[in-house]
N, C-alpha and C positions, 0 to 999 in steps of 0.2 A: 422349580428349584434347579431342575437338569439346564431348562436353558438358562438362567440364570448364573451356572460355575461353568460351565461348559459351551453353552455358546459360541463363544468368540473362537473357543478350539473349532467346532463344526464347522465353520466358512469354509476349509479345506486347507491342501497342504500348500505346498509351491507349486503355483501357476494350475491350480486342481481345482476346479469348485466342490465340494463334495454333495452326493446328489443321495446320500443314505445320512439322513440325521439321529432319529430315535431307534435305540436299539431293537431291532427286528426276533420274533422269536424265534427264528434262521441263525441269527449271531446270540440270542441267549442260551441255546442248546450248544450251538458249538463250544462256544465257552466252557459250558460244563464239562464238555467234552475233553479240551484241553485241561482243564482244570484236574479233571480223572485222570488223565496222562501223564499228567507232573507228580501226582498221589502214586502211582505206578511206581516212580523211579524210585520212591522209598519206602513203599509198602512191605517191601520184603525185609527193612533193616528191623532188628530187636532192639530194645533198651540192653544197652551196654550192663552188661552184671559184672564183671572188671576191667580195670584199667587197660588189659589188654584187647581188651573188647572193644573200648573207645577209642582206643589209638588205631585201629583199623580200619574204625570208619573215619575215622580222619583222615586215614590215610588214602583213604575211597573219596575224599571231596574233589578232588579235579575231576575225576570223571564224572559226578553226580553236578558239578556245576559246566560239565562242556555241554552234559545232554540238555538240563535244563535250560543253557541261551542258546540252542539247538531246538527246541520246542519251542520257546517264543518266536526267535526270528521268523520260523513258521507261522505262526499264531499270526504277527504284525501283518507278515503277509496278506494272510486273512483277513484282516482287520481294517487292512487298506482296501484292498479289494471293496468290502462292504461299504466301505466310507464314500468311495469315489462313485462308485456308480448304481449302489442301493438295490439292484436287480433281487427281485423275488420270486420270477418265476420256475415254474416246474422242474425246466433242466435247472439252473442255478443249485437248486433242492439238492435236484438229484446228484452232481458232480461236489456237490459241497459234502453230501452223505462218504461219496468213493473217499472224499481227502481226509474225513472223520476217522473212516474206518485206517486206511493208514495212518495214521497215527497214533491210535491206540494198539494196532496192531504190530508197528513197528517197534514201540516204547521198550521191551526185552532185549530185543538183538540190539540196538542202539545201547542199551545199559552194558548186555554183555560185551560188545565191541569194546565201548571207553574202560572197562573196566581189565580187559585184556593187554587192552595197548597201554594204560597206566603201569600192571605191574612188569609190563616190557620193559617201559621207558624208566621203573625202579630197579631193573636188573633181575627181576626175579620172576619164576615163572610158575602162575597163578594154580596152585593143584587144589582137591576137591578129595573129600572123604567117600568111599565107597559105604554102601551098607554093610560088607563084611571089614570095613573099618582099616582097609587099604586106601593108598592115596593113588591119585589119578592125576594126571595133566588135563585143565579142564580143558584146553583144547587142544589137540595135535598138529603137527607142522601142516601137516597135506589138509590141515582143512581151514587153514586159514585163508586160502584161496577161495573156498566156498562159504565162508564167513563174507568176506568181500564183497563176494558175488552177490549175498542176500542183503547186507547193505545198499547198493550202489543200487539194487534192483526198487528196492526203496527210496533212495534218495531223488533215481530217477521219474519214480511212477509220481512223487507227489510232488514236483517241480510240473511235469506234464499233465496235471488236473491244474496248476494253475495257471499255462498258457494255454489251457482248453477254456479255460473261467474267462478269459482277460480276451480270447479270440471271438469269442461270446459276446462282449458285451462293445469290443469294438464294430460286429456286425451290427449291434443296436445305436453307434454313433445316433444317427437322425433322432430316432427318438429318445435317447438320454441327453439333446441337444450338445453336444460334445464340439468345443470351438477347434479350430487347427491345433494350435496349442495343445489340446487336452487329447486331439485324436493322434498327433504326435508322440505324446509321452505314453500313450497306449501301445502305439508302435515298438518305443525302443522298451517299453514292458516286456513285449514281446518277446524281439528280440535277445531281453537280458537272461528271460525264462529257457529259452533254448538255449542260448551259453550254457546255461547250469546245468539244462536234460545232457548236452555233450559232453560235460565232464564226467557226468555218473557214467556216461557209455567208454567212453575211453579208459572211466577205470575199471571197469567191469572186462573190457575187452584185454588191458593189462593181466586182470588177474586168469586170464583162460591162458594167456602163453605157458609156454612149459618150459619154464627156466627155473632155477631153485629163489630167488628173490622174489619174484612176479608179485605177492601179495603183495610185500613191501613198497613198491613200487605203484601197485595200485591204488595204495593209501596217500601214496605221497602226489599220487594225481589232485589230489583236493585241494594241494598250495597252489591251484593254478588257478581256485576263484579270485582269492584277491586281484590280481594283477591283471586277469581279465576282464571281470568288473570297473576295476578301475581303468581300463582302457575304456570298454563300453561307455563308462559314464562320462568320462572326456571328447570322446566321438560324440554322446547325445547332446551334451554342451551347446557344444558346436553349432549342430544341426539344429539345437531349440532357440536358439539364441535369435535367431532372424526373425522367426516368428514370433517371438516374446515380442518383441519391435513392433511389430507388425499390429499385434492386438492394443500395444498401449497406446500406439498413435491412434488410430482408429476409436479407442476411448477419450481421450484428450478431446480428438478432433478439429478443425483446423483452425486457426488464429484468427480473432474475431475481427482485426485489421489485415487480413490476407485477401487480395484481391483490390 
């Protein structure tokens, strides 16, 4: 039945063979795993008892849906990864275990982050009940820099568990039979994974100056994936393009009135 609906998905992406077909108990544990991590981001909410109650967490859905396609994009990641080059051995395990654990690990500080800079960007500034039933700013100015920091330190480590995965398995080209093309896009995988470990460093490095904005600033480093990405991905264009050529003539082959 799997190959059956699925199938014709499995052939692979663009210009990819994929070389991981039936789901591995590698990717059914992760799964779970992510699956636990999105139960996270709302494990903590109560049944609304009134109206005022409801309207709060409503008011909480942007940041409950930034972290959630924040967890998936992660996840696809994953997901590609598994698909493209199927790899099961030991290290694979093991570096797949590191990315697990950050994620589960990070699911809080990512919740409390969106959920700081949501009621910023409401105007209002988030406080919390003490047990002696005073109210507290849940976070302080001077620590929003080390807020930052614990993010970015995050963002960074599990972008660099996936150019360790992806460095991995282009050492295994030969034997995952990987054509130009495929060791190419390997390449600028590469490549894209380091863009993104650079911006978690540049913003992490923003938030250690000691100026009164520095966090802000450090946040506002993260508008610089899009536009880098999208330069990346018009540079690999580019550079894919000759070889896309390359593999379909050589498929074709040459004209049976040629010569």
């Amino acid at each position: 039945m799997r190959n059956l609906l699925f199938g014709p998905v499995q052939r692979g992406d663009r210009h990819f063979r994929w070389r991981g077909h039936d789901v591995s108990r590698v990717e059914g544990f992760s799964d779970a795993v992510f699956a636990f991590a999105l139960t996270l981001l709302v494990v903590s909410l109560e049944v609304p008892r009134t109206f005022a109650d409801l309207r709060a967490i409503m008011l909480a859905f942007p940041a409950f849906a930034a972290c959630f396609a924040l967890l998936v994009l992660v996840w696809y990641e994953h997901y590609l990864f598994f698909r493209r080059y199927g790899l099961q051995d030991g290290g694979t395990v093991a570096w797949n275990a590191v990315l697990l654990f950050l994620v589960v690990f990070y699911v809080y500080p990512l919740k409390f982050l969106a959920l700081i800079l949501l009621n910023l960007a409401q105007g209002r500034v988030p406080r919390v009940t003490a047990p002696d039933r005073t109210t507290l700013p849940a976070v302080q100015h001077a620590d929003m820099n080390d807020l930052m920091l614990i993010y970015g330190a995050g963002y960074f480590a599990i972008y660099l568990v996936f150019w360790i995965q992806t460095r991995r398995a282009l050492a295994r080209a030969a034997g995952l039979e990987l054509d130009a093309v495929e060791i190419q896009l390997t390449r600028e995988h590469l490549q894209r994974d380091l863009l993104l470990c650079a911006i978690g460093i540049v913003s992490m490095a923003v938030a250690l100056l000691p100026f009164a904005y520095s966090a802000f600033w450090s946040g506002m480093t993260y508008w610089l994936i899009g536009p880098v990405l999208w330069l990346h991905g018009w540079r690999a264009e580019r550079r894919l393009r000759p070889l896309v050529a390359q593999r379909a003539a050589a498929a074709t082959g040459p004209h049976p009135l040629a010569g």
